[in-house]
C-alpha positions in Angstrom: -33.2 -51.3 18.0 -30.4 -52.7 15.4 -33.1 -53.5 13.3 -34.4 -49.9 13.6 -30.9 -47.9 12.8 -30.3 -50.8 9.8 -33.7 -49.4 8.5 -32.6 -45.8 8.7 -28.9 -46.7 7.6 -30.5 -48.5 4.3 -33.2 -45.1 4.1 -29.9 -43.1 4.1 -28.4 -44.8 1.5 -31.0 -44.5 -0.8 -31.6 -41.1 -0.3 -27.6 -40.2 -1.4 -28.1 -42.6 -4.4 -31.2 -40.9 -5.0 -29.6 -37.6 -5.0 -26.2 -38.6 -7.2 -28.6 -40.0 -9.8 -30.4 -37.5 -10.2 -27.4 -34.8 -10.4 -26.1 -37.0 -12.6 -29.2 -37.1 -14.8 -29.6 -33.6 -14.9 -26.6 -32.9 -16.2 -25.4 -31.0 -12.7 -21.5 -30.3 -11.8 -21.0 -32.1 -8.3 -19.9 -30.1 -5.2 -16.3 -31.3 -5.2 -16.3 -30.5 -9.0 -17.8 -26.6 -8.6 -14.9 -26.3 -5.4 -12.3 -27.7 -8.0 -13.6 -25.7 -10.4 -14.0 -22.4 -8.4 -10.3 -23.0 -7.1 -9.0 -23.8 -10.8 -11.1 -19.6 -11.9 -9.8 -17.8 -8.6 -6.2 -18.0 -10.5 -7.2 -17.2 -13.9 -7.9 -16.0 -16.5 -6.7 -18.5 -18.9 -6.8 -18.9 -22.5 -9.1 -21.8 -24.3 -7.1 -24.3 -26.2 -9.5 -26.5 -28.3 -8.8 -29.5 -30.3 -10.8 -31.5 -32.3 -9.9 -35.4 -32.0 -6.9 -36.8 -29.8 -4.2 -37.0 -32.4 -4.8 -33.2 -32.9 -4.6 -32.8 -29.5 -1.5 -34.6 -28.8 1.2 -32.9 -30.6 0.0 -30.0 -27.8 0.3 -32.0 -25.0 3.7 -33.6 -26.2 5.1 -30.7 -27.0 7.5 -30.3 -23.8 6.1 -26.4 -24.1 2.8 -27.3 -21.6 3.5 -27.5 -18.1 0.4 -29.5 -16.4 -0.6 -27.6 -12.9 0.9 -29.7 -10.1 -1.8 -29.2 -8.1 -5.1 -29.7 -10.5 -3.9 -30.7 -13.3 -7.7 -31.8 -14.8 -10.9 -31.4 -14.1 -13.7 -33.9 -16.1 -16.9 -32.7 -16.6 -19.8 -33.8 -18.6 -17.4 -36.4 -20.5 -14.8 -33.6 -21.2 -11.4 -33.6 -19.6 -10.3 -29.6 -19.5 -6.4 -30.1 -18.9 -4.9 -26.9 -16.3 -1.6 -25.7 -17.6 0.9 -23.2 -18.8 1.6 -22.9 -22.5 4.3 -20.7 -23.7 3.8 -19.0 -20.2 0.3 -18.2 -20.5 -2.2 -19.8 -18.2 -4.1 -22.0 -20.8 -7.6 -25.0 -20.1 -6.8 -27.6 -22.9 -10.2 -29.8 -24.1 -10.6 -31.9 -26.8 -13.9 -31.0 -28.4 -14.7 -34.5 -30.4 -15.9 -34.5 -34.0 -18.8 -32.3 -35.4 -20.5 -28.9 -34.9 -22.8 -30.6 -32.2 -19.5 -31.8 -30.4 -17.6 -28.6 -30.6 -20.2 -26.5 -29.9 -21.4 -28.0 -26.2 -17.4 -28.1 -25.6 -17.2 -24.7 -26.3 -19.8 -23.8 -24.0 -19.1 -25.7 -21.4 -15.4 -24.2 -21.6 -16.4 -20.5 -21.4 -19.9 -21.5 -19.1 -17.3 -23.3 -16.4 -13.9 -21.4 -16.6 -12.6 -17.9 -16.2 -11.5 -17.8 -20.1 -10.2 -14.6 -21.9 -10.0 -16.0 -25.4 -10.2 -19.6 -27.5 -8.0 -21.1 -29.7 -8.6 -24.1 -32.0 -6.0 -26.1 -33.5 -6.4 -28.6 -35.8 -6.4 -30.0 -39.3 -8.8 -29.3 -42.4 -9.3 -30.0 -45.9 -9.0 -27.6 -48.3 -10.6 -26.1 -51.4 -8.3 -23.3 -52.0 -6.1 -24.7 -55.5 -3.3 -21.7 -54.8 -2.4 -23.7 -51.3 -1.2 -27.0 -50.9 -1.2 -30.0 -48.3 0.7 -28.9 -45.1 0.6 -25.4 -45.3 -1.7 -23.6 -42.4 -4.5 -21.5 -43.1 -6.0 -18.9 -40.8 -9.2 -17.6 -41.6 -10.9 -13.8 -41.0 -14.0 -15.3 -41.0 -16.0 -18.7 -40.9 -19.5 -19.4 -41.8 -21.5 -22.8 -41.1 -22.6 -24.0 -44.9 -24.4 -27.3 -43.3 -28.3 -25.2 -42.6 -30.2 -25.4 -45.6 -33.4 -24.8 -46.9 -34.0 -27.6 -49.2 -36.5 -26.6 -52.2 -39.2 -28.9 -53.3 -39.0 -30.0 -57.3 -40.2 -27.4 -59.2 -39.5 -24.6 -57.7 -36.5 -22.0 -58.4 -34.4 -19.1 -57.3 -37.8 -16.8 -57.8 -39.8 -18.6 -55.7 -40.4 -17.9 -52.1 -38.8 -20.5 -49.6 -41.5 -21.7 -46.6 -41.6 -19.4 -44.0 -39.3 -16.8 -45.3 -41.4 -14.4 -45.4 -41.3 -15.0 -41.1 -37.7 -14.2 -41.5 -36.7 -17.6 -40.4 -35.2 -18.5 -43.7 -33.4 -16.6 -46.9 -32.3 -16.4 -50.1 -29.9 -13.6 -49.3 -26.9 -15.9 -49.2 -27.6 -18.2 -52.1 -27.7 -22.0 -53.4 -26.4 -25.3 -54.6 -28.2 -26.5 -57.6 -27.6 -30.1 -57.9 -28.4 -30.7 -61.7 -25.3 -28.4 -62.5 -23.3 -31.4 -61.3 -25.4 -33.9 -63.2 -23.9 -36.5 -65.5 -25.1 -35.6 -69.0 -26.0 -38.5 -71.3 -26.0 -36.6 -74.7 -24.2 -33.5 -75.5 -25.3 -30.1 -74.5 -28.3 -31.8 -73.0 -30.1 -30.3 -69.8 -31.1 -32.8 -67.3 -33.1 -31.9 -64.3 -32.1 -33.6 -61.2 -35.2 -33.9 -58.3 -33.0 -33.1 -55.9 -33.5 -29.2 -57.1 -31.5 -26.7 -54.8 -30.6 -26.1 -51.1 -30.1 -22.8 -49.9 -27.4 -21.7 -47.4 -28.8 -20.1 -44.5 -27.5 -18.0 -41.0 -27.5 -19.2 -37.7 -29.8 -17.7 -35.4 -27.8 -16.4 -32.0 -28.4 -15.0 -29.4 -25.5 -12.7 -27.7 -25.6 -12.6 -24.3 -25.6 -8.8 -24.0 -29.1 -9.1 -25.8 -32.1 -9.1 -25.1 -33.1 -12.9 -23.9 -34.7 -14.8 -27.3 -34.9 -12.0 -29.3 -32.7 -13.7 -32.0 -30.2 -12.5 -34.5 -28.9 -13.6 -37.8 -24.9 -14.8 -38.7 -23.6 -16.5 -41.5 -20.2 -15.1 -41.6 -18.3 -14.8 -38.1 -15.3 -12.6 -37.7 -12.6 -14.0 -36.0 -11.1 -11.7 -33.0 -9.3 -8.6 -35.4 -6.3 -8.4 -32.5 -5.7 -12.0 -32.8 -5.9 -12.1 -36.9 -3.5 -9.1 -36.7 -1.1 -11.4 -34.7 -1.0 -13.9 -36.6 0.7 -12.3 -39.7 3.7 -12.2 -37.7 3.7 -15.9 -38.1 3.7 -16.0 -41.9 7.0 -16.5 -42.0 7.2 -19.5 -39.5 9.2 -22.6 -41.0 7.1 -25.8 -41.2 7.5 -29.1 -41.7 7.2 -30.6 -45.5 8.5 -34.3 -44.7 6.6 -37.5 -43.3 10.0 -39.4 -43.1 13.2 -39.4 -45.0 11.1 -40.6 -48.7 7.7 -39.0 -48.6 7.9 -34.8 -48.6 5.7 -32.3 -49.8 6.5 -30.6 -53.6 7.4 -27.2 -51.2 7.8 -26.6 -47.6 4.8 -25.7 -46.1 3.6 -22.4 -44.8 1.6 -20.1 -43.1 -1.1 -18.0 -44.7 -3.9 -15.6 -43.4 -7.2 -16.3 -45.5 -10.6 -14.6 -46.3 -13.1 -17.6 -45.1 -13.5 -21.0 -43.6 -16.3 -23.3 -43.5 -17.5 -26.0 -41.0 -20.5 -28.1 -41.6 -21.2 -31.8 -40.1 -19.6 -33.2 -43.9 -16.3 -35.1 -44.4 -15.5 -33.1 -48.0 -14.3 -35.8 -50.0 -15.1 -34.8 -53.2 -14.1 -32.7 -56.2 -17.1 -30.7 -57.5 -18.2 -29.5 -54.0 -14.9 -28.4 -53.0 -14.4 -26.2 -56.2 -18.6 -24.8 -55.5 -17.4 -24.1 -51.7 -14.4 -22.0 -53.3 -16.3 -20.6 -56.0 -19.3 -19.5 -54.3 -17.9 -18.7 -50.9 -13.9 -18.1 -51.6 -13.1 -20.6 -48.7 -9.8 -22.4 -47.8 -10.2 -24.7 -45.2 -13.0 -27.3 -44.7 -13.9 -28.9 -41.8 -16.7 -30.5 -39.1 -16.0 -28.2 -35.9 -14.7 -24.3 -36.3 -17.6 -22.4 -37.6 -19.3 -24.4 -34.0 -16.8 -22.2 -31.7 -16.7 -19.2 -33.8 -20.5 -19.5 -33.2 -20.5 -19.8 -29.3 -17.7 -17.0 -28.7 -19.5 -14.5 -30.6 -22.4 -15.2 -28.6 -20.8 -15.5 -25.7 -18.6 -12.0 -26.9 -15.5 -14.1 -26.6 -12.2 -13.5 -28.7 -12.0 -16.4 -30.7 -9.4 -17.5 -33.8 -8.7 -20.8 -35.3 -5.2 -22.4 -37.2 -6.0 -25.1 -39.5 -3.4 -27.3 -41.0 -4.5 -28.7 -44.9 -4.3 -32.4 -44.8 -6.1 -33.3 -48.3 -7.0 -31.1 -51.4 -10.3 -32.2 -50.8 -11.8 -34.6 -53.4 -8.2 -35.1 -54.4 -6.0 -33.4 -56.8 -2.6 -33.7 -55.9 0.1 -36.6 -57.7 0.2 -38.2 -54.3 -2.2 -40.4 -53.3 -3.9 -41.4 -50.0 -3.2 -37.5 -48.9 -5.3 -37.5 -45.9 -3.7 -41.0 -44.4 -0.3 -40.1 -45.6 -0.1 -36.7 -44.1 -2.6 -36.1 -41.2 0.3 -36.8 -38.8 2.5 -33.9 -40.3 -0.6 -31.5 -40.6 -1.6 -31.9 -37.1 2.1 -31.7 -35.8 2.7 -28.1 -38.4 -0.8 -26.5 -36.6 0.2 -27.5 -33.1 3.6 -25.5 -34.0 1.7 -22.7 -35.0 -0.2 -22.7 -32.3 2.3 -22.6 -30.3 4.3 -19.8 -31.6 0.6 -17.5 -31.3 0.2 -18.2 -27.6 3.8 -17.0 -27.3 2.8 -14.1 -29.1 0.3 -13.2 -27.6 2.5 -13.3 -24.2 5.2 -10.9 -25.6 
């Protein structure tokens, strides 16, 4: 008989195992998590605060303005931790999205697939291409566009020549290209060199709103930002920022806060001269980074009001006297956007 019930006891066992596994491997939110979860919604709506990387992140946290909940003051799902609060007395979910469109993308997701959310906010720093602002200063964009889905011609071919499969509509020359040998290093004067890397050609993301009509796809290359939100925000154009690191190393002008035409966002680290001046050029963009155009993306689709605040860092591909810009001021460009921040989720309170 003991031998019996240790048989069914060890049957048992494996069975729960079994099943944890297999949620786990399947990607499913446990029981206690959906309760948690379901407790966390029933007192919403909140607004979606979304940070890139930790010390982005932090400056929100620290701020002494969020108030943790006392009674679920996390939840972690899926390798995210989605922080319960009140910011500026609005009920806000804080996550950390990690680097890269992949990244903030199935963070955003998860944010708006989970929680009763109203509206997202992302807060962080960015490089910039725009030569009229400088480091320090926060830029917030109408509209972001992912530049990182090309169409990469073959040798030979140019600007009159059809791309494969555009004539299925998957791809375009609506939006235009980067042609490499403009950039080439010239060995004689006035001399023409073609590069084999020929051109790449920007294209839209296909989405699929969730008011449509289940995979019939649509095109965006350029995403609005909420217009309420962008509205806001000009009231914080006046908003005194921080130009110094410490007592010896400050910025030529105190920083400050500008509403801009366009962003970018592609899975690149923009370290370098010539593209930066193309990206402004060819799209009028200010800030550069890896994660915005990801959530812009998953809030239209998801018909979500959505703006992001981007604090400059680096002239991308350098410019300015001082050197090291990205090491040297990351710390005051993260703390100057987490200010921001702050004083739009108080705005949008009043």
């Amino acid at each position: 008989m003991k031998t019996h019930l240790r048989v069914m006891l060890l049957v048992f066992v494996v069975l729960v195992l079994g099943i944890s596994t297999s949620n786990r491997a399947n990607g499913a939110v446990s029981p206690v998590t959906k309760k948690n979860i379901d407790r966390i919604n029933k007192r919403g709506p909140y607004f979606g605060i979304v940070a890139p990387n930790i010390f982005e992140l932090n400056p929100l946290l620290e701020s002494g303005s969020f108030v943790a909940d006392e009674n679920q003051p996390y939840v972690d799902c899926s390798g995210r931790r989605f922080r319960i609060g009140v910011l500026e007395n609005q009920k806000v979910i804080i996550v950390m999205t990690g680097l890269s469109m992949l990244n903030a993308g199935i963070t955003t997701q998860l944010l708006l697939t989970l929680f009763n959310v109203k509206g997202v906010v992302l807060s962080g720093i960015a490089g910039n291409a725009n030569p009229k602002l400088q480091i320090g200063d926060v830029a917030i964009p109408q509209y972001w566009a992912h530049t990182g889905l090309w169409n990469w011609q073959r040798f030979g071919d140019g600007p009159d020549d059809v791309l494969p499969l555009e004539s299925n509509g998957d791809y375009t020359r609506k939006i235009g290209y980067l042609k490499f040998s403009n950039f080439n290093n010239k060995t004689t004067k006035d001399k023409h060199v073609d590069n084999l890397l020929n051109n790449v050609w920007y294209q839209p993301e296909e989405v699929f709103p969730v008011f449509g009509y289940p995979e019939v796809r649509q095109h965006a290359f350029w995403v609005p930002v909420n217009q309420q939100y962008f509205e806001a925000a000009k009231k914080l154009e006046n908003l005194k920022l921080r130009g110094c690191v410490n007592t010896t190393t400050c910025l030529p002008r105190r920083p400050v806060v500008v509403r801009v035409k366009r962003g970018v966002s592609a899975n690149v680290f923009v370290d370098n001269k010539a593209y930066r001046e193309f990206l402004y050029s060819k799209f009028e963009a200010s800030p550069i980074d890896m994660e915005s155009a990801a959530v812009a993306l998953v809030c239209f689709q998801q018909k979500t009001p959505f703006i992001a605040i981007r604090a400059l860092s680096d002239l991308a591909g350098g410019g300015f006297s001082v050197s090291n810009e990205a090491a040297t001021f990351v710390s005051l460009a993260a703390q100057n956007s987490a200010e921001v921040l702050l004083k739009f989720v108080a705005l949008l309170s009043s």
